[in-house]
N, C-alpha and C positions, 0 to 999 in steps of 0.2 A: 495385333497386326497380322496380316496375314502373305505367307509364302507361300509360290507353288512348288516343289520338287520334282522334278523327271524320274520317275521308278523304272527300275528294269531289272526282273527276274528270269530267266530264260526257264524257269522248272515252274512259272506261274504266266509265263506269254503279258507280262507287263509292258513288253517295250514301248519306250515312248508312251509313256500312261502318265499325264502330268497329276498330282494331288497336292488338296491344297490343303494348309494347316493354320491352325490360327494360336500365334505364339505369344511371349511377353519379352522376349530377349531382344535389343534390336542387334547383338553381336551375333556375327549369320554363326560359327561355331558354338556356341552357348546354345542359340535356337537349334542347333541341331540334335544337341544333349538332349535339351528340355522335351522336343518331339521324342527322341527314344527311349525318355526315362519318361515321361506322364503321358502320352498320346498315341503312340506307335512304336514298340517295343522291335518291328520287324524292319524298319527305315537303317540302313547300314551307308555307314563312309567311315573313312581313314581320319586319324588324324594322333599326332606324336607329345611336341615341344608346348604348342599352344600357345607360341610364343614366337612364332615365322620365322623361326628359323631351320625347321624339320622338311618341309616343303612336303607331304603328309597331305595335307588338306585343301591341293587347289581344287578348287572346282569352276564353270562358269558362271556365272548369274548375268544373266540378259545379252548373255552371248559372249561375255569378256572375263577372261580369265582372273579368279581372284584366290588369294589363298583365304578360306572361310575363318580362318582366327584373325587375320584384319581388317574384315569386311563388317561393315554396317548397312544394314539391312533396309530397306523402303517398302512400303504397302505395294505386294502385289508384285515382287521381284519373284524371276524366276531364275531357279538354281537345279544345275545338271550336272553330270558328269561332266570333265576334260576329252575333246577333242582329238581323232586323228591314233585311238588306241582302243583296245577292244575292253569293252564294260564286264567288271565280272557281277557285279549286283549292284544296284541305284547306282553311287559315288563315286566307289572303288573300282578303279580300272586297274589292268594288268601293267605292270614296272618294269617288266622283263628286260624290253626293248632298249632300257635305259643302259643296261651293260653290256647289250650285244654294241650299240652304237660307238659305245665307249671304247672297245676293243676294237672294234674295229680300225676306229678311228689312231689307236696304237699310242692314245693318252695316258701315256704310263711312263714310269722312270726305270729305261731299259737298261741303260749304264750309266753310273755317275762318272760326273768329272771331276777332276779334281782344282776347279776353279776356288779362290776363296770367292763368296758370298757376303758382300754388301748391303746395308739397307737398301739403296736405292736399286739392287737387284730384286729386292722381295716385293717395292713397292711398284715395280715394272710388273707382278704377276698376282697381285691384292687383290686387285676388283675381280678377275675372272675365278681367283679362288673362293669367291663367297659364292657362287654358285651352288644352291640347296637342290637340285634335281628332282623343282617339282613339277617340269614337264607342259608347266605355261605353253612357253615359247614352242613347242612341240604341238600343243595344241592348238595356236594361232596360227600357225606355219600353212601360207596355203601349196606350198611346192611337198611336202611332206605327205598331204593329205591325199597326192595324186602320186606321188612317188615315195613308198614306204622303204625304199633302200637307200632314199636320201638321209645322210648323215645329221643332218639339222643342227638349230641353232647351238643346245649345250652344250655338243658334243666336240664343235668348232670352237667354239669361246673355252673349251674346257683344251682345244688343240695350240692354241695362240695359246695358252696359260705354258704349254710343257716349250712349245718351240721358243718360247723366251725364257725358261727356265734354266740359268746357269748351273745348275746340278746335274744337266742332262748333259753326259760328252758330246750328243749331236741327236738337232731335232731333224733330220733329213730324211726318217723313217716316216715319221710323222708327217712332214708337209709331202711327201708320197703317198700314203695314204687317203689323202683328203680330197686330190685330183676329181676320182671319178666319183661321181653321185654326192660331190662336197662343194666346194667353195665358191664353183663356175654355174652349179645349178640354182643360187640362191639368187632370188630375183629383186634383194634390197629393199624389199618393201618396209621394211623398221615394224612388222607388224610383231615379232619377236621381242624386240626393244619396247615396245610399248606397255605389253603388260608384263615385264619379269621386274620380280618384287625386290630384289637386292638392287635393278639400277644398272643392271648390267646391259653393254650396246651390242648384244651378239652381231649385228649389222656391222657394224663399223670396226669387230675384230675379225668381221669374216675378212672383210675390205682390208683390210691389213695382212691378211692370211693371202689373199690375192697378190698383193706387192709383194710379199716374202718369196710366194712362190714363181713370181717372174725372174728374182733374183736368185734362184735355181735351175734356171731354165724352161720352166714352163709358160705354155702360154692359152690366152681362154680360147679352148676349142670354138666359143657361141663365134668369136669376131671372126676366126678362117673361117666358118660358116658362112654369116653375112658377107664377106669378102667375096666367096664362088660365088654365090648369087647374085650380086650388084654385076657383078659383070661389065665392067665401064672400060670401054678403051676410050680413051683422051683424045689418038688420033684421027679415032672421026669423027669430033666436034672442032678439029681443025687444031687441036693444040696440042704440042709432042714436049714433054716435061725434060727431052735431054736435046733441045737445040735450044741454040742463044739468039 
């Protein structure tokens, strides 16, 4: 079977140099081994658990984010780096960004409370805690890829995780935090949701993140926007909304 690969050495001017290999694996991770232990010794990527749950080894192939230990492979797939992050050789991109985001976003347990904790407290904060931080959804992200101080999908699903978390005396740092270049600039496209491998709806916890935050007083700057613009007065098209 044969794969292409995207190479990119900056100390070799590979970029974007696609090559192709002809393997026996169809497990795209295993085919990776196989290439850097019988074929090309200098081919490099990441990878931990082997078992998807390390999040280590996404990469795209055919443009959609997969993590390469549960992907199966087809004639003639092509496989590159993850999206929307800077490449440090073929596979392996830089993770950096994944903590600045996180801090940012003030995803953290500043003070406890002293609430008792229930199951159905823990099972309120389940899903968004299986989040492996391997940057899919960061790479699908078309508002990310134009805006790198957007706070993006993990970092929000990983914010809804803390602002529901009764061990936190108060997530009100957190849903301030989120405001600018957060939860108003995601355009809902579910293209986050679609490829994250645990199943997680980063969309529809941002959407949640939005309601919480109305119930804080905030509000989405995008609609006063559209508002000044429409510009509509009522009264000269003849119809005035406070007479009877």
């Amino acid at each position: 079977m044969k794969i292409n690969i995207k190479r990119f050495n900056k100390n070799y001017d590979l970029a974007s140099k696609k090559v192709e290999y002809d393997v026996n694996k169809t497990n795209l991770l295993q085919s990776l081994f196989e290439i850097k232990t019988k074929i090309d010794t200098t081919l490099t990527f990441r990878c931990g658990c082997k078992s998807g749950v390390c999040g280590s080894c996404a990469v795209r192939v055919n443009g959609v984010e997969k993590l390469a230990c549960k992907t199966t492979i087809e004639e003639n797939d092509v496989v590159e780096a993850i999206s929307n992050t800077s490449i440090i050789r073929d596979l392996v991109v830089d993770v950096s960004h994944e903590t600045l985001l996180l801090k940012n976003s003030k995803t953290f347990i500043e003070e406890n409370s002293t609430n008792n904790i229930t199951q159905k407290d823990i099972q309120l904060i389940d899903v968004q805690s299986n989040c492996i931080l391997c940057s899919s959804c960061h790479s699908s992200c078309p508002v990310y890829s134009v805006n790198k101080d957007f706070l993006g999908p993990f970092a929000l699903s990983r914010a809804l995780r803390y602002v529901n978390d009764k061990k936190i005396h108060s997530g009100s740092k957190i849903i301030d935090s989120i405001q600018d270049n957060g939860i108003w600039d995601c355009t809902l496209c579910s293209a986050c949701t679609l490829v994250c491998p645990q199943n997680i709806d980063p969309k529809n916890d941002i959407m949640q993140l939005q309601n919480i935050s109305v119930q804080h007083g905030y509000e989405n700057p995008n609609m006063k926007a559209f508002d000044s613009n429409m510009g509509f007065d009522m009264s000269d098209m003849g119809f005035d909304p406070n007479s009877f």
